[in-house]
N, C-alpha and C positions, 0 to 999 in steps of 0.2 A: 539711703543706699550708699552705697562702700563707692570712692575714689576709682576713677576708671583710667586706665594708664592703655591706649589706644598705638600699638604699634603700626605706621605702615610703613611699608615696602614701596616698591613702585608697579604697573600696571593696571589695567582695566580693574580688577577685585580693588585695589587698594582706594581709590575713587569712591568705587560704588560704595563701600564699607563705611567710608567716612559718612558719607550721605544719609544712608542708612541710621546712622547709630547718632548721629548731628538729629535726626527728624523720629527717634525712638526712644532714647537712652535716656531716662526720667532722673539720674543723677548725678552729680559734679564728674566732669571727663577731663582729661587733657591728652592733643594726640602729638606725638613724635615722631619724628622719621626717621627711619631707620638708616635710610638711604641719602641723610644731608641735605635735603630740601627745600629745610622749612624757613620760611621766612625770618622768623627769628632764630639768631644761633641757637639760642638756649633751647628751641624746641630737638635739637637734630640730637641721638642718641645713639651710642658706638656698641652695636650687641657684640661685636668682637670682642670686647673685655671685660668677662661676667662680674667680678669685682665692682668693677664702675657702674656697669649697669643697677647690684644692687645695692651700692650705695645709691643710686639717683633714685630709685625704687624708694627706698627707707628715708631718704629725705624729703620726698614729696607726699609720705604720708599714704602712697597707691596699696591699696588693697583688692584689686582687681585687676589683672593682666590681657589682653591678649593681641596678636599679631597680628596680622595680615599683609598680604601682597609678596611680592618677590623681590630677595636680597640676593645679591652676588656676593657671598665670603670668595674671598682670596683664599690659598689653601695654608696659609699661612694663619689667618684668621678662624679657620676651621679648625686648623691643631689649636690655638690657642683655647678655645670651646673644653672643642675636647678635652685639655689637659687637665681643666677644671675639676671634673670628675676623678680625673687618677692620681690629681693634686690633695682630694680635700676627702674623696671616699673610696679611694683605691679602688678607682674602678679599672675596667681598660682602655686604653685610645681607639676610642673609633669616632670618624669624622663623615661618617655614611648621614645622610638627609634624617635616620631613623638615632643616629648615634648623637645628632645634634638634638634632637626631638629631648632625649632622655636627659639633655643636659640643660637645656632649657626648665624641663620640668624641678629639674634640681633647684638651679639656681630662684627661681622663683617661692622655690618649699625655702628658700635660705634667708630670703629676700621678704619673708612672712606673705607672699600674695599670693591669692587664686586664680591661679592661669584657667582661661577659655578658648574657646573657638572661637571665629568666627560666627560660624553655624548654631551657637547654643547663645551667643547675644544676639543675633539680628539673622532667625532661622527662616525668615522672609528670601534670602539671598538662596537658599537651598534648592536644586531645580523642580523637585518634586516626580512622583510617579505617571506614568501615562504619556499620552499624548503633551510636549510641552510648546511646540512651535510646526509651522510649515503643513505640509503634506500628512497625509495618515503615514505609516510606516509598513513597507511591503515583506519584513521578513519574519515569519514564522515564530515563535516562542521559543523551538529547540535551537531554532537558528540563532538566536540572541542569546540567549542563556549559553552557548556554545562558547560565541565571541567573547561574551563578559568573564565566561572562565579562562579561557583562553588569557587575557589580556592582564585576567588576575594573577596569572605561574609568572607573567614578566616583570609585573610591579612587585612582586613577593621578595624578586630579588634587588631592591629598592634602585634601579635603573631608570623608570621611569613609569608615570601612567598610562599612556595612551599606547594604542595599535592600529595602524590601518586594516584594513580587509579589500579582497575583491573581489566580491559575492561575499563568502563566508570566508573563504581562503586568507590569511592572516600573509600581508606582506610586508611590512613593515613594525618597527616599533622604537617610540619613545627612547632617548638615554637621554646623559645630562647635560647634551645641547638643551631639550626642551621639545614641549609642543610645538611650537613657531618650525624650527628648525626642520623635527618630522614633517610637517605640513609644505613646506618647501621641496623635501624631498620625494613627497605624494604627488606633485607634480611629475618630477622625472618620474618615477613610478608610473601613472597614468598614460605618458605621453610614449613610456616602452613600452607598456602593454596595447597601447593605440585603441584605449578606454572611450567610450563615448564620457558624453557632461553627466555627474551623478551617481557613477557606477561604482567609486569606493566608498568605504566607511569607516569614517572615524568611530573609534569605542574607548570611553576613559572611564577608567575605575580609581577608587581608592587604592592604595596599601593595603594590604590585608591588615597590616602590621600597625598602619596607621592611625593614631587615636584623634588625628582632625585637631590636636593645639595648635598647629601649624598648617600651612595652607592646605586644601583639601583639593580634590581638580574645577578647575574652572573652565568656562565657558564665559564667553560673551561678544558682543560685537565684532571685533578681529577676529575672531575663531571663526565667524562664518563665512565673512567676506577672505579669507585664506582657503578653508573649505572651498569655495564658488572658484577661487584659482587654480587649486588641486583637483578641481572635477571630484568633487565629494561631496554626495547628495541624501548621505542620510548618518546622522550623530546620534549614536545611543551613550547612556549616561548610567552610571549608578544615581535613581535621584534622590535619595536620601545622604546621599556624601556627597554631592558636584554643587557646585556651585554657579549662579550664573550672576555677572557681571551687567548692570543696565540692562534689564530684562525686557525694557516698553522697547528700546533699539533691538535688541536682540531679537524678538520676535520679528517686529518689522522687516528686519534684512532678513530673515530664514524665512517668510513670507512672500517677501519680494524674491529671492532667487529662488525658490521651490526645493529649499534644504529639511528635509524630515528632521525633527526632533524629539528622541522617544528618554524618556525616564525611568529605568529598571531596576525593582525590585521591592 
């Protein structure tokens, strides 16, 4: 089996991933951070400078790529990405989440390696269909299918995954603060609507747009216990694109606070 070159980021995913792919991954690996972490310098890797990156690629012989977890580019480090493409394939600068995605993919076709997902090495992490945690789930089929399109026309416009709802009613959603951030302001949300505990609903989708080389949505332990503060008592998922973060916790605590967990589609 081909050299595995393990990007992580920082967050709940980037952990689980490591774990994961440390207790699967049947051939020669080495993981880096993205994010300057790693105990030894030589593990820490700057995706800011596609160049470097695939020279450190073509030096270490990786023939396998993929990434995980969340980085914070500076938008300084975003154009530099970007430029990449309108430097070497006259493409155009775009520095959107989806614009980084396509440059990624480049540099790695440059780089001679097979970029992956997440979800297509260690597809254990994927949340799955159905019932995934908590409570049965109280809302109807047209009602959910409702929501996940709904939430799908916002992430299309590459702003963000998630949406809150209350009932079905969409009041909230995701931009590039992030999930956390939504989920904070699902409090005030709740607390103006003078919501009982449980009565909103988180709903994340993929990208439409999205091919999942790069993080896909997540869940996990933080996600619920935020949820249980936002008075949000029922999380639908695309479960063939979401991801879930330390799944044995994860269940536990949407167990323990009686937060529904359903997987659609």
């Amino acid at each position: 089996m081909s050299k595995l070159a393990l990007l992580v980021g920082h967050g709940e995913l980037a952990v689980a991933a490591q774990y994961a792919v440390r207790e699967t991954y049947q051939g020669d690996f080495s993981v880096w951070s993205m994010v300057g972490t790693a105990e030894d310098a030589a593990d820490n890797v700057d995706v800011g400078h596609p160049l470097e990156l695939i020279e450190r690629l073509r030096a270490e012989k990786i023939k396998t790529l993929c990434a995980v977890g969340a980085v914070d580019l500076s938008p300084e480090l975003r154009e530099n990405v970007g430029k990449y493409l309108v430097q070497h394939y006259q493409g155009k600068l775009d520095v959107s989440d989806m614009g980084l995605e396509t440059a990624y993919r480049t540099i790695a076709k440059d780089a001679r390696v097979e970029i992956l997902g997440i979800h297509e090495l260690v597809p254990q992490l994927l949340a799955g269909t159905g019932h995934v945690a908590g409570p049965a789930c109280d809302f109807k089929t047209n009602q959910i299918e409702n929501m996940l399109r709904l939430a799908r026309t916002v992430a299309r416009t590459d702003l963000g995954q998630s949406m809150i709802f209350h009932g079905a009613r969409p009041v909230a959603a995701e931009d590039v603060l992030g999930t956390d951030n939504l989920l904070a302001r699902a409090k005030d949300i709740a607390a103006a609507f003078k919501t009982n505990s449980g009565e909103l609903v988180l709903v994340k989708v993929a990208k439409p747009q999205q091919s999942g080389l790069g993080d896909l949505p997540t869940i996990g332990p933080n996600t619920i216990e935020n949820c249980v503060d936002a008075r949000i008592g029922t999380i639908i998922v695309e479960g063939e694109k979401c991801l879930i973060a330390d799944r044995q916790r994860f269940i536990q605590l949407a167990e323990k606070h009686r937060v529904s967990v359903v997987g659609w589609g």
